[in-house]
C-alpha atoms as one frame of an Amber mdcrd trajectory, in Angstrom:
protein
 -79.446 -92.496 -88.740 -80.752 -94.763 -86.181 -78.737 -96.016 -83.304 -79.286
 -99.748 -82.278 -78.559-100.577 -78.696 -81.873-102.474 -78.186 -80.647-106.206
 -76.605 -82.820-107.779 -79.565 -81.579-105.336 -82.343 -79.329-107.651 -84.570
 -80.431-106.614 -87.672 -79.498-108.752 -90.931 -76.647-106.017 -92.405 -75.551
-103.018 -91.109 -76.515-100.351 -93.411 -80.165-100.816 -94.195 -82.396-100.316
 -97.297 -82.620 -96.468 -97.590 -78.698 -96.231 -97.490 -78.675 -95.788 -93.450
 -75.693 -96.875 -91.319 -77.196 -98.752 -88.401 -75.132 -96.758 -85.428 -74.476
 -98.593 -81.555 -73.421-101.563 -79.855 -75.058-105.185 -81.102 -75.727-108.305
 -78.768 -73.806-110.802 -81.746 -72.231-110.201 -85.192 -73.762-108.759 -87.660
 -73.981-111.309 -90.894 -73.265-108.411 -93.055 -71.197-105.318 -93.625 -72.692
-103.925 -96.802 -70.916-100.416 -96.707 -70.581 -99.329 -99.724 -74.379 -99.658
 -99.986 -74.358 -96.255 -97.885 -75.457 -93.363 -98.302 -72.089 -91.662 -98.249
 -71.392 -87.972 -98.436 -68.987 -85.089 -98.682 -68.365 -83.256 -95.922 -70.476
 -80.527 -97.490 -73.355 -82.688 -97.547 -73.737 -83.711-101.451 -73.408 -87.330
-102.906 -69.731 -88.431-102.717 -68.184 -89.638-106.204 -68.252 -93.174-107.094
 -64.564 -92.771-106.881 -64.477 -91.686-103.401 -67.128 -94.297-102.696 -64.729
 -96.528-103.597 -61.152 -95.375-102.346 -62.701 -94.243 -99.175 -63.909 -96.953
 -97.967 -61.454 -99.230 -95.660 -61.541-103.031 -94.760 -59.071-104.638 -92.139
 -58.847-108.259 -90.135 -56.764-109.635 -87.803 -56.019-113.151 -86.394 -53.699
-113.377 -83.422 -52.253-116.365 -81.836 -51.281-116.081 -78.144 -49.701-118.860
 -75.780 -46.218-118.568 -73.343 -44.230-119.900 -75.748 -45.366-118.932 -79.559
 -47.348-115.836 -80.798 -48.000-115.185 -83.903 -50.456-112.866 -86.106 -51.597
-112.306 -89.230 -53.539-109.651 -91.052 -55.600-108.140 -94.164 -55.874-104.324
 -95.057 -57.834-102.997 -97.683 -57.325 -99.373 -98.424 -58.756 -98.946-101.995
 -55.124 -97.722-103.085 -52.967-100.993-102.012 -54.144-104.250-100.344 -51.360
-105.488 -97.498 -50.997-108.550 -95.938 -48.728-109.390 -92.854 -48.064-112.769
 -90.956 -45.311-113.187 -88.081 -44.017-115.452 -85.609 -42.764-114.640 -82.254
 -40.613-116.915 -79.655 -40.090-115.688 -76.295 -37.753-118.262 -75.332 -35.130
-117.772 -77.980 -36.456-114.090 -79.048 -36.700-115.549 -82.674 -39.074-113.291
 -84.824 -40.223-114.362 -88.172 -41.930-111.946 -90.247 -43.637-111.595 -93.910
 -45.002-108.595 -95.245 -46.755-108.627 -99.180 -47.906-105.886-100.763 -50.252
-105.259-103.987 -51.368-102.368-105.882 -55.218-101.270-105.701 -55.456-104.413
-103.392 -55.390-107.055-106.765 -54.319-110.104-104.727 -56.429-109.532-101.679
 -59.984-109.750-101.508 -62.072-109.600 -98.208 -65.106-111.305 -96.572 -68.000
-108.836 -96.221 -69.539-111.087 -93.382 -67.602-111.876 -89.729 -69.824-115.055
 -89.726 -69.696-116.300 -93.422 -67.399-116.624 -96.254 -63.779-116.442 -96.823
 -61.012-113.372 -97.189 -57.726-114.107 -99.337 -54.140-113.086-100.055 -52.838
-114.772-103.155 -49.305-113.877-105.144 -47.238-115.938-106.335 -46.093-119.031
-103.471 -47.785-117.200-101.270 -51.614-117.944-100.226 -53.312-116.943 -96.999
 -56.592-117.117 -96.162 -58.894-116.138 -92.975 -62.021-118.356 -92.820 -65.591
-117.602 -91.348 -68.370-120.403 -90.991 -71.438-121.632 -88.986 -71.183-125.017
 -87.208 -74.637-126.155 -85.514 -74.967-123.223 -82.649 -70.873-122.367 -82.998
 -68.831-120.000 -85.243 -65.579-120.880 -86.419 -63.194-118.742 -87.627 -59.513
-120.119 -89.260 -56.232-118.970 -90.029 -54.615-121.194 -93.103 -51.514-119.812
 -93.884 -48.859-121.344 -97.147 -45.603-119.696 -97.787 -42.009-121.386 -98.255
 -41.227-123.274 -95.675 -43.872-122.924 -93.118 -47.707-123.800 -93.248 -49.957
-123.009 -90.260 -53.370-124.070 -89.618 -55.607-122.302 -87.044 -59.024-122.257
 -85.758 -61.366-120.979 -83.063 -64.745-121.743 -81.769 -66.781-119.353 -80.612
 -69.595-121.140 -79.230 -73.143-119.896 -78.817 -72.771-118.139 -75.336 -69.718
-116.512 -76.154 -70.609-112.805 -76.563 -68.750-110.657 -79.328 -68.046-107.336
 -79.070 -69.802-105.383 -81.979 -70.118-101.961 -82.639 -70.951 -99.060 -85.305
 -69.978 -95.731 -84.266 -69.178 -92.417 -86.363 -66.008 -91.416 -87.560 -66.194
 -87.561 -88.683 -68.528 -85.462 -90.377 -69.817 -88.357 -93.048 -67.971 -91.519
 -91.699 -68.078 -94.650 -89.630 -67.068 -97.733 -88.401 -68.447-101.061 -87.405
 -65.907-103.500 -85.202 -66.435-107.472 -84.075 -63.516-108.478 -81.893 -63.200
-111.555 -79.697 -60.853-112.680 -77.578 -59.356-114.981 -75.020 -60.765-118.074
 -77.611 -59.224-121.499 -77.719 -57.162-121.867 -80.607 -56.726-125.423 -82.031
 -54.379-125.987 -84.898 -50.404-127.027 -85.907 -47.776-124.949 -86.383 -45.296
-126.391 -89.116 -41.876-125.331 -90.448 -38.287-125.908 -91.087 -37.811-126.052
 -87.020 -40.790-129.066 -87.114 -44.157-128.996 -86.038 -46.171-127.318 -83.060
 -49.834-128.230 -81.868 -51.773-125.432 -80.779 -53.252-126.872 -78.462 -50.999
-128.969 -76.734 -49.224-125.181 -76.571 -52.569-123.768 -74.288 -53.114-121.259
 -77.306 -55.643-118.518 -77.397 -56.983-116.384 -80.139 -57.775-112.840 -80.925
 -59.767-111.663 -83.633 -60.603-108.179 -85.546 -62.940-107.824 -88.459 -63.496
-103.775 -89.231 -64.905-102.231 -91.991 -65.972 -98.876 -92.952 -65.107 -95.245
 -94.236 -62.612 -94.707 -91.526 -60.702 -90.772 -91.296 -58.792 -90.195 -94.111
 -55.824 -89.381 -91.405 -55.999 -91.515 -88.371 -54.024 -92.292 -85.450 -54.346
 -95.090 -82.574 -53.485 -97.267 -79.642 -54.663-100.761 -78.965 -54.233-103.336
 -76.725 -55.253-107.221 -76.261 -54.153-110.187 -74.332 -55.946-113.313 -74.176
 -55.111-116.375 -71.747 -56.209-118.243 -68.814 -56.422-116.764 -64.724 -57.812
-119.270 -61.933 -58.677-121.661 -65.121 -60.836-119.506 -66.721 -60.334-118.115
 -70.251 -59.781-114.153 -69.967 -59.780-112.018 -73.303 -59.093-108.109 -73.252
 -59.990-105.436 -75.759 -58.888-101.916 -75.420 -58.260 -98.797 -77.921 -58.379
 -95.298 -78.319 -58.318 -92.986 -81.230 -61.186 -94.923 -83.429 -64.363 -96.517
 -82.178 -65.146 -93.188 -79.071 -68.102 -91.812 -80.589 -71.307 -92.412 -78.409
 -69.731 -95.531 -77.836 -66.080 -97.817 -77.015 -65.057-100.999 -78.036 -63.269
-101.205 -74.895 -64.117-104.496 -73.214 -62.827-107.875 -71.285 -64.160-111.524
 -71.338 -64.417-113.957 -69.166 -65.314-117.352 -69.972 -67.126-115.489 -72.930
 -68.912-113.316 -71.070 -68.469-109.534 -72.416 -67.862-107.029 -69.853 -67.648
-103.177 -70.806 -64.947-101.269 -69.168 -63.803 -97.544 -69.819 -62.249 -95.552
 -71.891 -58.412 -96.411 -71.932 -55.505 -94.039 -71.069 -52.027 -95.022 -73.261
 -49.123 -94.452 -71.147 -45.689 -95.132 -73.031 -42.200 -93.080 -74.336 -43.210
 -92.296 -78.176 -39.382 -92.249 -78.617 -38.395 -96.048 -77.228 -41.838 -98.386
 -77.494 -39.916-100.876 -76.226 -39.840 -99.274 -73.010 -42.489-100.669 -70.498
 -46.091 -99.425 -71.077 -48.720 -98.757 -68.553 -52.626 -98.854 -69.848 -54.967
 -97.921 -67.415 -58.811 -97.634 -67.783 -61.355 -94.042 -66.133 -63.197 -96.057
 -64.160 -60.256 -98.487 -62.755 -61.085-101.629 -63.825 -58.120-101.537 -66.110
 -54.911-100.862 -64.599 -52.024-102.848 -66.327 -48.329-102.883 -67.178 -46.866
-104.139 -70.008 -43.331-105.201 -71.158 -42.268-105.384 -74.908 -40.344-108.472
 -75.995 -40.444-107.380 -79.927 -42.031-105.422 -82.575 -43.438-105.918 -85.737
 -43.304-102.833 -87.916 -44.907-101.653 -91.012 -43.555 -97.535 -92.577 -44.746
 -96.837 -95.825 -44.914 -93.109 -97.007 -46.423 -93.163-100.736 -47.822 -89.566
-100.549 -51.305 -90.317-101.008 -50.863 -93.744 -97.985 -49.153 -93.903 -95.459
 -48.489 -95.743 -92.790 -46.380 -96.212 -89.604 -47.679 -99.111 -87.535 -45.868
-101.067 -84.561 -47.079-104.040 -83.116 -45.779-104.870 -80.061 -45.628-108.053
 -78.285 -44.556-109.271 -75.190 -45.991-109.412 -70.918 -48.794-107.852 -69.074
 -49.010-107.849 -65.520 -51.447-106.181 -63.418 -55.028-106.012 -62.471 -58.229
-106.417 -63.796 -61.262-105.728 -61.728 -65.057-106.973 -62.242 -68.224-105.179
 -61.780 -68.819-107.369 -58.650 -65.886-105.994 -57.247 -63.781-109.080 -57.675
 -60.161-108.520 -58.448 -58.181-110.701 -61.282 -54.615-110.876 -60.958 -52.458
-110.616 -64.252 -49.463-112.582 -64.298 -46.936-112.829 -67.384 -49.533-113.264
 -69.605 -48.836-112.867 -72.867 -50.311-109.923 -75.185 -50.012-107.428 -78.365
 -50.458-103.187 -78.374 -50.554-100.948 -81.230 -49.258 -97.595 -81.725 -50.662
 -96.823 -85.660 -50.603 -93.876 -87.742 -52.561 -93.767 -91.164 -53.385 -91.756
 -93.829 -55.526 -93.872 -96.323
């Protein structure tokens, strides 16, 4: 399978016309994520079932919302078995935590964008309709948030404009797996905010966005950490990326940005008690770029245990404070900027 790290190597979809997943790290977003147009496999080597094909084969995307005085985020997961969709709010100043969780068998009520740049994924039951938005605009790429449920609406969007650089990656998971990535962060989010409580602009608010789109045929059992804070330092917009436990294979997702600009750090060390995650955390990176500490304000957490899925997820959110330094040698200070980590097991 060939691996694509050339600068000009953005091909049109990921896995090509003989069934070949297009492996390494991309200059932009790839328009499409045709997986299931793979030649997938057993670990043995023969054809995989169209069954497998189909239950194997894992879709997820994220939208977070991050500012000093609201944070919110919202997701999609598509396992094959059950589609999930989450959305919370988080205060700091009162510590008031809002949170949804909707659930639906074999994923009926969810379906998913197969394109970062294009198209439209969708939770729909009953009152409740969600929806994550993808679209060109001249040169820029918008992505939105549009999210309906009793008694609060929120509408959410952010630009990426042509210079901003995405991180995207393929990399192998197993023996016959993989999994292509496109996060952003530390984007401008513009938008309102409206509930019971009133209404809140975005903007006015100084809110930035994060963004996940993953697809592939992920391991069947999986554990990880992740980490992302997106803000402003010395007036410029700073965006952080960091993981272990999924995208390690030839390659990392691991990453900052700076006024768009993509810059590649380590691998990432997870330092935390397993036993009380709402103890201080301290996430470091091998070659010291990274070297942060971060203090949980809340959680949002997921346990399911269905026998065939599973799932024990926290998201944390709360304060980083640190430092961050550049390939130049330059040295950013963190200070009480606001963030998420993960600590995620799955069996899907």
């Amino acid at each position: 399978m060939p691996d694509s790290h050339h600068p000009d190597a953005v091909p049109s979809q990921l896995v090509d016309d003989r069934g070949q997943v297009r492996f390494g790290v991309f200059p932009a977003s790839l328009p499409r994520i045709n997986g299931r147009d793979c030649d997938y496999r057993t670990p043995m080597g023969a054809p995989a079932s169209r069954r497998a094909r189909h239950f194997h084969y894992k879709q997820f995307q994220y939208f977070g919302i991050i500012s000093d005085t609201l944070l919110a985020g919202c997701a999609f997961a598509h396992t094959g078995y059950i589609g999930i969709a989450f959305f919370y709010t988080f205060e700091p100043a009162t510590v008031r935590l809002r949170e949804y969780t909707w659930r639906s068998p074999l994923g009926r009520a969810l379906t998913m964008s197969d394109s970062p740049i294009a198209g439209e994924s969708r939770f729909q039951q009953g009152k409740v309709d969600v929806r994550m938005g993808y679209a060109r605009e001249g040169d820029a790429l918008i992505k939105t948030l549009h999210v309906n449920i009793p008694g609060l609406t929120l509408d959410a969007r952010m630009q990426e404009d042509a210079a901003y650089q995405p991180m995207s990656l393929c990399t192998r998971t197993g023996v016959n797996g993989w999994v292509y990535a496109n996060k952003v962060a530390g984007v401008p989010v513009q938008g309102s905010l409206n509930s019971d409580d009133g209404a809140q602009d975005l903007q006015t608010l100084g809110a930035c966005g994060h963004h996940d789109f993953s697809a592939g045929y992920m391991r069947r059992e999986t554990f990880w950490n992740w980490a992302c804070l997106s803000g402003t330092v010395d007036g410029q917009h700073l965006g952080l990326n960091l993981s272990c436990g999924v995208n390690e294979t030839s390659h990392t997702e691991n990453c900052l940005w700076l006024n768009g600009e993509l810059i590649k750090v380590d691998t990432t060390g997870f330092h935390y008690d397993r036993d009380n995650l709402l103890a201080p955390w301290r996430i470091t990176t091998g070659d010291g770029q990274v070297d942060l500490h971060f203090t949980p304000q809340g959680n949002h957490r997921e346990r399911m245990n269905l026998g065939l899925f599973a799932s024990n997820f926290n998201q944390l959110f709360g304060r980083f404070e640190g430092t961050l330094t550049l390939t130049d040698g330059r040295i950013l200070n963190i200070r009480n900027l606001y963030g998420f980590v993960e600590e995620q097991y799955a069996k899907w």
